[in-house]
Backbone as CSV, one residue per row, in Angstrom:
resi,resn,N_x,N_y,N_z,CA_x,CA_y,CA_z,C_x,C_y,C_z
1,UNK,63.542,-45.185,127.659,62.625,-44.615,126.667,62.113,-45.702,125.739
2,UNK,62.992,-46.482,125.496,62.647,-47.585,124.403,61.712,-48.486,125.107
3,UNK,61.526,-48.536,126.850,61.010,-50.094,127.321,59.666,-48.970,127.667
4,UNK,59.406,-47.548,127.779,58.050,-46.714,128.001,57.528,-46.934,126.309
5,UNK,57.882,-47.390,124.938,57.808,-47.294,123.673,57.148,-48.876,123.666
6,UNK,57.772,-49.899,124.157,57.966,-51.358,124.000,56.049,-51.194,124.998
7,UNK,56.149,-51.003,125.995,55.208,-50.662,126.754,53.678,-50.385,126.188
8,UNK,53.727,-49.206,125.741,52.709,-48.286,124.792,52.500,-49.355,123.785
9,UNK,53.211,-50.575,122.825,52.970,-51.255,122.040,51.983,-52.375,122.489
10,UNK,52.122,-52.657,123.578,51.691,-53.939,124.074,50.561,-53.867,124.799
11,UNK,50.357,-51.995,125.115,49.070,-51.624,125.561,47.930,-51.960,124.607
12,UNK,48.019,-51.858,122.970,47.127,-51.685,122.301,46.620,-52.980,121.901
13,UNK,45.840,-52.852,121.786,44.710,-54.409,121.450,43.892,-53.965,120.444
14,UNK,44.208,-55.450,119.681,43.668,-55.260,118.333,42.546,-55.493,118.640
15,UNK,40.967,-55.069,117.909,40.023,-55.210,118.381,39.149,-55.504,116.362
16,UNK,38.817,-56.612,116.958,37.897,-57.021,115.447,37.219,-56.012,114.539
17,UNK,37.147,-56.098,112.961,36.588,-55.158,112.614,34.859,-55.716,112.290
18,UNK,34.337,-54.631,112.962,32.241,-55.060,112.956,32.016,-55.344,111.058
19,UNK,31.237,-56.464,111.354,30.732,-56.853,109.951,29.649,-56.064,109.351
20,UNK,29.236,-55.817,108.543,28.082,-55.304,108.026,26.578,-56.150,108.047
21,UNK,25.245,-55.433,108.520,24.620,-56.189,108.738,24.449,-57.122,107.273
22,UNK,24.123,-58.104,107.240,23.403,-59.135,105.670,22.203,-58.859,105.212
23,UNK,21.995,-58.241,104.396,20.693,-57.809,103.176,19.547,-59.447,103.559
24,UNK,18.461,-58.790,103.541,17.644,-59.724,103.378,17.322,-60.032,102.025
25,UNK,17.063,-61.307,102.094,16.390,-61.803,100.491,15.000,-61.197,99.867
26,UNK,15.176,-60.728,98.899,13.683,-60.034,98.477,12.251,-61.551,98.828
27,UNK,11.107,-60.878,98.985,10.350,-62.095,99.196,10.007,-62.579,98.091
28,UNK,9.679,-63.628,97.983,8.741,-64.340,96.845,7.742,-63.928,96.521
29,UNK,6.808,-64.399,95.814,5.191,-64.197,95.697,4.703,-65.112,96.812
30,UNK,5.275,-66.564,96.345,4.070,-67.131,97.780,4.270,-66.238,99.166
31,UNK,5.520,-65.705,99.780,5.791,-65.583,100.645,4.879,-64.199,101.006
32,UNK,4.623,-63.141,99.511,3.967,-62.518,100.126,2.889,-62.297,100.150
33,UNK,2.388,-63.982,99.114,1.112,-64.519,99.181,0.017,-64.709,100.834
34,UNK,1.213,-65.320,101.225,1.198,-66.044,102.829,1.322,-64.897,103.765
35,UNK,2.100,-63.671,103.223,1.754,-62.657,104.650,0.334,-61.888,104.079
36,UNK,-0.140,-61.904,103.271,-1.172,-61.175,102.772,-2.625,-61.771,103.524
37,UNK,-2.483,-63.055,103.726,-3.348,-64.093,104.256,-2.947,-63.804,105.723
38,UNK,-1.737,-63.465,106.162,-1.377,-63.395,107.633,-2.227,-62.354,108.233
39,UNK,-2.349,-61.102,107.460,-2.537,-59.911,107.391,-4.318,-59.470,107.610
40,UNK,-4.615,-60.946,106.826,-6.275,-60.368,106.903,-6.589,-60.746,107.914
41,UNK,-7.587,-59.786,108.413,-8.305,-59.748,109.839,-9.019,-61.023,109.817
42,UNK,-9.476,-61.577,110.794,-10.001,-62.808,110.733,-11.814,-62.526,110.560
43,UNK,-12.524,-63.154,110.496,-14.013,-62.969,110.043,-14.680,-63.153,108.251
44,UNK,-15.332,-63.271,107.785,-15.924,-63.254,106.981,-15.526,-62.930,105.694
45,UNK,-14.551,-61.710,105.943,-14.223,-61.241,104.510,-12.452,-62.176,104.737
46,UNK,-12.306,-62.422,105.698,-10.850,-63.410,105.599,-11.004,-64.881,105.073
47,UNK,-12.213,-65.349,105.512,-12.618,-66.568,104.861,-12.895,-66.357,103.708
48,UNK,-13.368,-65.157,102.514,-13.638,-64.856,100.900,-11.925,-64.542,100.713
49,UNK,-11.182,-64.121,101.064,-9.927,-63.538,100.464,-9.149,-64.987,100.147
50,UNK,-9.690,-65.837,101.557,-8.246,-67.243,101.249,-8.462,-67.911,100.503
51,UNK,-7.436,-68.328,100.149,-7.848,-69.569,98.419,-8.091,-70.577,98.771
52,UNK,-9.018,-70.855,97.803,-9.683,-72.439,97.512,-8.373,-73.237,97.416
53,UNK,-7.650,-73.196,96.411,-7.204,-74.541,96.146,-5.935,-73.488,95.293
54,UNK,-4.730,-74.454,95.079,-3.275,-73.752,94.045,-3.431,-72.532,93.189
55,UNK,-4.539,-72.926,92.241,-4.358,-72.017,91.576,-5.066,-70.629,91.871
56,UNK,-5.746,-70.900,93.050,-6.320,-69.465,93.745,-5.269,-68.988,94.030
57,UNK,-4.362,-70.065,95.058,-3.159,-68.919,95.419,-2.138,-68.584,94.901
58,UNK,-1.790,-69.310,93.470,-1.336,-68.592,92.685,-1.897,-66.860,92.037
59,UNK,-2.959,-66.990,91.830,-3.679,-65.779,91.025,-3.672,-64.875,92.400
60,UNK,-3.737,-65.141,93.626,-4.105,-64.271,94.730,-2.211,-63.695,94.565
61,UNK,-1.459,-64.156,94.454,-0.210,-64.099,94.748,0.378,-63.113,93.794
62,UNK,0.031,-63.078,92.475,0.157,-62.664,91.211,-0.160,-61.038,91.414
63,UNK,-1.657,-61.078,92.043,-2.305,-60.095,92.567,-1.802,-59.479,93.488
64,UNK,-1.202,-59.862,94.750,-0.151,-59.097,95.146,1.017,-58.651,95.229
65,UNK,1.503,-59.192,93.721,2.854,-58.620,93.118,2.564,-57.992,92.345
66,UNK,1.512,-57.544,91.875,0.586,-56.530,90.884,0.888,-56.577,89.523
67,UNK,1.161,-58.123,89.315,1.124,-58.332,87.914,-0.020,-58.367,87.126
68,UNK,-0.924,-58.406,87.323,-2.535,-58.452,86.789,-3.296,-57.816,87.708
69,UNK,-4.517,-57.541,87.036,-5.526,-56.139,87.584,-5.979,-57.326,88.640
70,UNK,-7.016,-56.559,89.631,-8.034,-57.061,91.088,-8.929,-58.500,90.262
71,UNK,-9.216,-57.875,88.991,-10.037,-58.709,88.617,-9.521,-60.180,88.287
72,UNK,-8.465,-60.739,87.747,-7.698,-61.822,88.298,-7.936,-62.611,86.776
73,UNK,-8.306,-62.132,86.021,-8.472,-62.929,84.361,-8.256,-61.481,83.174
74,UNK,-7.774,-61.822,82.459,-7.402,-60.745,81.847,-8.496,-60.860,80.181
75,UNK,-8.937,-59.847,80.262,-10.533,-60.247,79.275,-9.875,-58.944,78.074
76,UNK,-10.508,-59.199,76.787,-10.444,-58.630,75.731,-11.035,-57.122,76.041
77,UNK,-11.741,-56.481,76.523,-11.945,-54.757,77.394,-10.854,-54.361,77.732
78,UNK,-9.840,-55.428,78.149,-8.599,-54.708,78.646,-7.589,-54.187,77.961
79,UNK,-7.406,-54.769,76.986,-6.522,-54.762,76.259,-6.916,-52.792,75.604
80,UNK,-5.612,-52.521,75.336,-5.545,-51.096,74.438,-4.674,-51.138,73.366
81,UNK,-4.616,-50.038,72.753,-3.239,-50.043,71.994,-2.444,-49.241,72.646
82,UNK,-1.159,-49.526,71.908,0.001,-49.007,72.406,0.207,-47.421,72.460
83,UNK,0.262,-47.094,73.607,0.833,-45.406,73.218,1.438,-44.781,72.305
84,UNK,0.663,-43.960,70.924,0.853,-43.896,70.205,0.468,-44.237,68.441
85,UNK,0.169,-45.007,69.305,-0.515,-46.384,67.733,-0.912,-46.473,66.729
86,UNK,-1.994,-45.176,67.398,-3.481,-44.869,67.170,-3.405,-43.035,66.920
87,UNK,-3.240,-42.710,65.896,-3.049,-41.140,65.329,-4.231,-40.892,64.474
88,UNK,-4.594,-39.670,64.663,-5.980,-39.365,64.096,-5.272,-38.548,62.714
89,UNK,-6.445,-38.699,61.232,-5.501,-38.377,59.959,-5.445,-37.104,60.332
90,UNK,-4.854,-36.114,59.285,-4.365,-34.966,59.184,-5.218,-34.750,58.499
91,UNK,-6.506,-33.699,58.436,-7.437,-33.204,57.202,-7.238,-31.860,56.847
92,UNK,-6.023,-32.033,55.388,-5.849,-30.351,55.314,-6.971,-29.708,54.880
93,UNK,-6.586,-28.264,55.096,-8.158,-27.658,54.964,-8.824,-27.121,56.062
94,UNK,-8.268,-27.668,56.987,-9.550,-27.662,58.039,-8.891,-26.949,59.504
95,UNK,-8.717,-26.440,59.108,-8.114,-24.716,60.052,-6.843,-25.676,60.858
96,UNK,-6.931,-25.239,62.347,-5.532,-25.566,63.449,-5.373,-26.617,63.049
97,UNK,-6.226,-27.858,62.504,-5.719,-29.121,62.071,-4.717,-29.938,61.485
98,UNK,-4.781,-29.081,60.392,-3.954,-29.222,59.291,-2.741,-27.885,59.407
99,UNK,-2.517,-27.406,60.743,-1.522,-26.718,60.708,-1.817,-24.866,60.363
100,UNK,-2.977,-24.790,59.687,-2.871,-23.883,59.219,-2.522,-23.408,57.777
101,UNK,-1.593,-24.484,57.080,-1.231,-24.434,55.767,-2.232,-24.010,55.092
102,UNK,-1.502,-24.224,53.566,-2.212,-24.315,52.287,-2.834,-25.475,52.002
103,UNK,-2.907,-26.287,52.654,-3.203,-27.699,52.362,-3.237,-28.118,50.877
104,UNK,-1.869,-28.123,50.236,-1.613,-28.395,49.001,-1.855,-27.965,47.782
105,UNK,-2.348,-26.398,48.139,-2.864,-25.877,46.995,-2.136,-24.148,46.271
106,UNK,-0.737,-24.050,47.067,0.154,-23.236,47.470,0.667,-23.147,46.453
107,UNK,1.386,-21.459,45.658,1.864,-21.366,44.859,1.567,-21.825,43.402
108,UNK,0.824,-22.464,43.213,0.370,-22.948,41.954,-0.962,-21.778,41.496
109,UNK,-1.301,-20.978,41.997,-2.110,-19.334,41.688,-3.574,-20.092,41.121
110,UNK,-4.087,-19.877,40.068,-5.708,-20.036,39.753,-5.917,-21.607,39.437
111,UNK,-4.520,-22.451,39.127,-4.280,-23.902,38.898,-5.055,-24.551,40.301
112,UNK,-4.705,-24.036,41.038,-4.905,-24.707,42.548,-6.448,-24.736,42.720
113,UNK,-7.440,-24.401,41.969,-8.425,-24.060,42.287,-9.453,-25.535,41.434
114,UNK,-10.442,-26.076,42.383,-11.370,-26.572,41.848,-11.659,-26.942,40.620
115,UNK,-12.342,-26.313,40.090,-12.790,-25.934,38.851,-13.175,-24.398,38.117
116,UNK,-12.426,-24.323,36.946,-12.879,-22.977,36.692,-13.675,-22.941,35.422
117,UNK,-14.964,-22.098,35.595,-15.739,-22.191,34.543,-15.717,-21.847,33.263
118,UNK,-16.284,-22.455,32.492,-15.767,-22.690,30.595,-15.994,-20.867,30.142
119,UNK,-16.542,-20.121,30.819,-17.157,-18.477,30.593,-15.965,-17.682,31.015
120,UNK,-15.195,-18.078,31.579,-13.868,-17.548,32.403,-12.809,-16.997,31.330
121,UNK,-12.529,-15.700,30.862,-11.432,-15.704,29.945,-10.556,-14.957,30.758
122,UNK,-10.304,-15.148,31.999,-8.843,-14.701,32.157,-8.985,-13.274,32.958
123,UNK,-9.945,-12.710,33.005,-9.766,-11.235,33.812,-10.262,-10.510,32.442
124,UNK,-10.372,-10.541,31.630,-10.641,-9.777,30.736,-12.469,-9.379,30.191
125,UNK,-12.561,-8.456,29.640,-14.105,-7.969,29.295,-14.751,-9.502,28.867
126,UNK,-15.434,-10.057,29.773,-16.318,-11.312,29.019,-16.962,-10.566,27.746
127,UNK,-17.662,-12.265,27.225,-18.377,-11.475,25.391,-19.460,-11.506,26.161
128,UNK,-19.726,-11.716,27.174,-21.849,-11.330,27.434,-21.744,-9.856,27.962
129,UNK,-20.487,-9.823,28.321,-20.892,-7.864,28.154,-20.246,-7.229,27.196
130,UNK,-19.551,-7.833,25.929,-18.771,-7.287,24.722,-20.151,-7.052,23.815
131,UNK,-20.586,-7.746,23.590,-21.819,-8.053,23.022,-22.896,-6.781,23.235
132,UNK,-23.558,-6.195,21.926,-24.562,-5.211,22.197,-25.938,-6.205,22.599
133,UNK,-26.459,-5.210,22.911,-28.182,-5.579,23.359,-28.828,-5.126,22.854
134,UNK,-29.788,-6.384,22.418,-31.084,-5.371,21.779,-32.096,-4.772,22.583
135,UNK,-32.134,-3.711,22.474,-33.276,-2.832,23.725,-34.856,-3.474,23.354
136,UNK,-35.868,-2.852,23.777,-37.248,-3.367,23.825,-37.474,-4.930,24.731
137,UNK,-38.404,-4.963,24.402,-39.219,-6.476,24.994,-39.905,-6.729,23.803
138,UNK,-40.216,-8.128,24.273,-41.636,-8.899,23.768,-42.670,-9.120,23.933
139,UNK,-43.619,-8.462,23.983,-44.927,-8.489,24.381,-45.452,-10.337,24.812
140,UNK,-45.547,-10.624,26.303,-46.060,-12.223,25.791,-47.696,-12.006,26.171
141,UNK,-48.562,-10.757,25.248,-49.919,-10.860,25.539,-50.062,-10.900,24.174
142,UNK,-48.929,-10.838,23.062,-49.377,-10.599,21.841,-50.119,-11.274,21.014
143,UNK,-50.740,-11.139,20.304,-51.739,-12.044,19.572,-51.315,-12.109,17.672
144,UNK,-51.007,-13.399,17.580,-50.008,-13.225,16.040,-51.475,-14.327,15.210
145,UNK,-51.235,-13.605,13.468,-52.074,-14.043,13.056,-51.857,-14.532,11.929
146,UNK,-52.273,-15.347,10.955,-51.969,-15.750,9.706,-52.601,-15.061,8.896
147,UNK,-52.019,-13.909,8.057,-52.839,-12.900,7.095,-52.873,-13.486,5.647
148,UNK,-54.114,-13.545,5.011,-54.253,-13.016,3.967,-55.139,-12.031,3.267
149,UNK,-54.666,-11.962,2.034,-54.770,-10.672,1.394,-55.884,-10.667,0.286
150,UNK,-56.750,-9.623,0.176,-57.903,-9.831,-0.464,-57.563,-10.326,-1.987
151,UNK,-56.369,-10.231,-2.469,-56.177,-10.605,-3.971,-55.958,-11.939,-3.936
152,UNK,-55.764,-12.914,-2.994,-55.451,-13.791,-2.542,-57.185,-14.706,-2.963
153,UNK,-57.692,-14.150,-2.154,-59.470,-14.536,-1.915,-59.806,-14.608,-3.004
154,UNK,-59.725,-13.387,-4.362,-59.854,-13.554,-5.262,-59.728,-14.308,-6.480
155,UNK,-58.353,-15.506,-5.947,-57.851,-16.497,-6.589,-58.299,-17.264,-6.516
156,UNK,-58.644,-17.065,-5.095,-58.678,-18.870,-4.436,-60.754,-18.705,-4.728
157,UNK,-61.197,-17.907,-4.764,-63.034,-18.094,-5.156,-63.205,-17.086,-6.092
158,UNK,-62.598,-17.356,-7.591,-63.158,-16.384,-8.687,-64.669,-16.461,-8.900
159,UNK,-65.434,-17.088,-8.704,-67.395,-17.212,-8.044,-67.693,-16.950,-6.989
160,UNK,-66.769,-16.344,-6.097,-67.599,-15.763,-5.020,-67.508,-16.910,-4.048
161,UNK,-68.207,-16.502,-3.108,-68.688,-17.655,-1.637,-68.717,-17.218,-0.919
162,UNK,-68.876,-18.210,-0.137,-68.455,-17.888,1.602,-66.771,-18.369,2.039
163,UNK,-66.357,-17.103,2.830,-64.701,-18.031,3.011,-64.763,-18.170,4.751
164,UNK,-64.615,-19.077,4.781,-64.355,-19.654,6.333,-62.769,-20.036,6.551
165,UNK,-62.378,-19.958,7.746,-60.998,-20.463,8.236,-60.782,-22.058,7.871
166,UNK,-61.848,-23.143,7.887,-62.181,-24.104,7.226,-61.851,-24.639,6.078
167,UNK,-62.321,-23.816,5.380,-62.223,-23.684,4.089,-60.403,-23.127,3.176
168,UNK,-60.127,-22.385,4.375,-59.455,-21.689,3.483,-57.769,-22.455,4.219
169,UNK,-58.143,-23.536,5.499,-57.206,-24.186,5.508,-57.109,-25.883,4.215
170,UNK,-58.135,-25.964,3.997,-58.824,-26.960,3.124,-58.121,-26.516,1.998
171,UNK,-57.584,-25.116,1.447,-56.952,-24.797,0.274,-55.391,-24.614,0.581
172,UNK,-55.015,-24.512,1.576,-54.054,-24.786,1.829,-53.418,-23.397,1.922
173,UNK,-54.289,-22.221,2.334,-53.615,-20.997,2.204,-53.598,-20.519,3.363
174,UNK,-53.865,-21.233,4.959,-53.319,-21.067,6.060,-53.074,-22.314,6.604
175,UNK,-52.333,-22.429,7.877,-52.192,-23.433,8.694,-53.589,-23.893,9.869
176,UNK,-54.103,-24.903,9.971,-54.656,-25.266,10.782,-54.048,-25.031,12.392
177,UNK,-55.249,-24.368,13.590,-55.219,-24.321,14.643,-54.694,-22.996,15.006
178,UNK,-54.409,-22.068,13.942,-53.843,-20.501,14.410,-55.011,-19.299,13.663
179,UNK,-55.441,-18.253,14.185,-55.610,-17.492,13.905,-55.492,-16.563,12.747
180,UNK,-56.651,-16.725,11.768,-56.514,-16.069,10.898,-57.214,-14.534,10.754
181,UNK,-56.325,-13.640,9.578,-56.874,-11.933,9.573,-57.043,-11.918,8.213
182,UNK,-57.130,-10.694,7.696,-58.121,-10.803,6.035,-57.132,-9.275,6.267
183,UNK,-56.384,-9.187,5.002,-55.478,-7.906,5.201,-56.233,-7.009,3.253
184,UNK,-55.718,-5.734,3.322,-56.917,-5.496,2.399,-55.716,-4.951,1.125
185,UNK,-54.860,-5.999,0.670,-53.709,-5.761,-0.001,-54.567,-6.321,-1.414
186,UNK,-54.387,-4.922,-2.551,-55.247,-5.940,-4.073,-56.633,-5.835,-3.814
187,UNK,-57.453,-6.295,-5.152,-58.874,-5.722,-5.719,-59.329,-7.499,-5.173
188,UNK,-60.730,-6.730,-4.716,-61.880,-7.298,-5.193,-63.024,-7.121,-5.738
189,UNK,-63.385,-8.211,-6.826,-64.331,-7.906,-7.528,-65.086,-8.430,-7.457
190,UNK,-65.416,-9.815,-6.834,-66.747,-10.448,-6.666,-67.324,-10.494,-5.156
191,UNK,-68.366,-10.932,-5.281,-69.203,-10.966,-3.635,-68.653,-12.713,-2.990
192,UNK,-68.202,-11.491,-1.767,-67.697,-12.863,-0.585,-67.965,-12.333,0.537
193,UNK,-68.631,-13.752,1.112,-69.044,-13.424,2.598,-67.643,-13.934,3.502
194,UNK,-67.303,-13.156,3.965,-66.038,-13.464,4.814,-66.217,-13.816,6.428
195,UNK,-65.855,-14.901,6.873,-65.998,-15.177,8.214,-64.996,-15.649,8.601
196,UNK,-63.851,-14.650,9.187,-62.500,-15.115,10.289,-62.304,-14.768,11.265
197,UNK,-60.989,-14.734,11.574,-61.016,-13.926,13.407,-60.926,-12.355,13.082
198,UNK,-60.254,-11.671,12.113,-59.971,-10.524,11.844,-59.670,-9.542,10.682
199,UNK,-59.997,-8.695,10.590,-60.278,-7.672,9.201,-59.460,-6.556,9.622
200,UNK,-58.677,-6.262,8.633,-57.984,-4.843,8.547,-59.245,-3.639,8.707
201,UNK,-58.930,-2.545,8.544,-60.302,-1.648,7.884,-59.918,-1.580,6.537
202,UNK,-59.098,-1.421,5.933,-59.139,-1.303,4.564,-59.883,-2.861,3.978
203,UNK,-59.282,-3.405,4.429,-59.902,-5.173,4.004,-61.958,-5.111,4.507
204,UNK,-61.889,-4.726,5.393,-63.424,-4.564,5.348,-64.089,-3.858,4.427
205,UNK,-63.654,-2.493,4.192,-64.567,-1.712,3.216,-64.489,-2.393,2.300
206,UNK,-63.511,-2.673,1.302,-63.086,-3.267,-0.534,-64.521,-4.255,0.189
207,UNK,-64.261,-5.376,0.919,-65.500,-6.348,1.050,-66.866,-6.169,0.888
208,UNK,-66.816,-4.692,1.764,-68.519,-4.488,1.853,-68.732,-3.820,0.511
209,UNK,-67.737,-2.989,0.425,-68.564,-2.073,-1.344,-68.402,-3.211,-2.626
210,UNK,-67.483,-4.503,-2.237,-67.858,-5.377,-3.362,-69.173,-6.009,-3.330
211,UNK,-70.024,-5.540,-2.395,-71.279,-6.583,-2.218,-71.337,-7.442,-0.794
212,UNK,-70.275,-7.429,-0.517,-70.388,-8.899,-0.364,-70.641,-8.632,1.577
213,UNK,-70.180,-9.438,2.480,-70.073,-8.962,4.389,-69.486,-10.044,4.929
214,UNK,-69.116,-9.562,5.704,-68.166,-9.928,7.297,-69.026,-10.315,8.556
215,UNK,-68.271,-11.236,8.635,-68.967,-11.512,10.342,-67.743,-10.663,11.333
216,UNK,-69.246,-10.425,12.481,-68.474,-9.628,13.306,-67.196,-9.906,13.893
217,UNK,-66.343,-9.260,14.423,-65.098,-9.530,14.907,-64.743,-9.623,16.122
């Protein structure tokens, strides 16, 4: 039993253990400069792809490790900012923009507001409607006049005359450039020819039964 045991031992053969295949080396740039050139079809556009001289095939090489764009110089268009960078402001106020908020004008009640006008008392009866009104109008067809009064005339020409608006601003008993009337307040006793813009009727008669007349009106 022991030499069928001894037997069975001497049957078995050690047999090597298989290696693992070996990783290849990543390529270079030239290398995959040089298959890139392997690669192009031959004709016309293979003669534009191959480089002039080093530093073509550097930049061609660069280009197919895709460190820089097709275009092979890196120009100021290219450049961006950084993701992020560049945030547009926040304009409160201005609806989904600003969130929706109060845009800073929250809780602070009629303070928060612009401007409030100097007429403003608070919620309460303003004075432009506390205040009575005076009813009527103003006539703006009215015609206003500088009156005087026949006892007046009597002062100013105890001899009589003629009284003109002229004249009777010359005495200083109306204003120049307004409209004068002859009102029939007090006696007259001497003859005057009266010539103004206007005569009472009482002021006309005393005139005419003193003698004296009026120009028309």
């Amino acid at each position: 039993m022991a030499a069928d045991k001894k037997i069975a031992d001497d049957a078995v053969v050690e047999t090597p253990a298989k290696k693992a295949p070996a990783r290849k080396a990543p390529a270079t740039k030239a290398v995959v400069a040089e298959a890139a050139e392997k690669a192009a079809p031959p004709g016309k556009d293979a003669v534009a792809l191959k480089p002039a001289n080093a530093s073509a095939k550097a930049a061609a090489a660069k280009v197919a490790a895709g460190e820089v764009s097709s275009g092979g110089t890196l120009k100021m268009h290219h450049l961006r900012p950084a993701p992020g960078a560049k945030t547009a402001k926040t304009r409160v106020g201005r609806g989904e923009a600003s969130k929706g908020k109060t845009a800073g004008r929250g809780t602070k009640g009629q303070a928060a507001r612009y401007q409030i006008p100097d007429r403003f008392e608070g919620g309460q009866m303003p004075l432009h409607m506390r205040l009575p009104k005076l009813r009527g109008f103003r006539n703006p067809f009215r015609v206003e006049y500088q009156v005087v009064n026949l006892d007046a005339l009597s002062d100013l020409y105890p001899n009589g005359g003629t009284v003109t608006v002229d004249d009777l601003v010359a005495k200083g008993a109306v204003r120049k450039g307004k409209l004068v009337k002859v009102l029939g307040a007090g006696e007259l006793t001497v003859k005057l020819s009266v010539d103004v813009d206007a005569y009472s009727t009482s002021a006309k008669d005393k005139i005419l039964a003193a003698g004296g007349s009026v120009a028309q009106d």
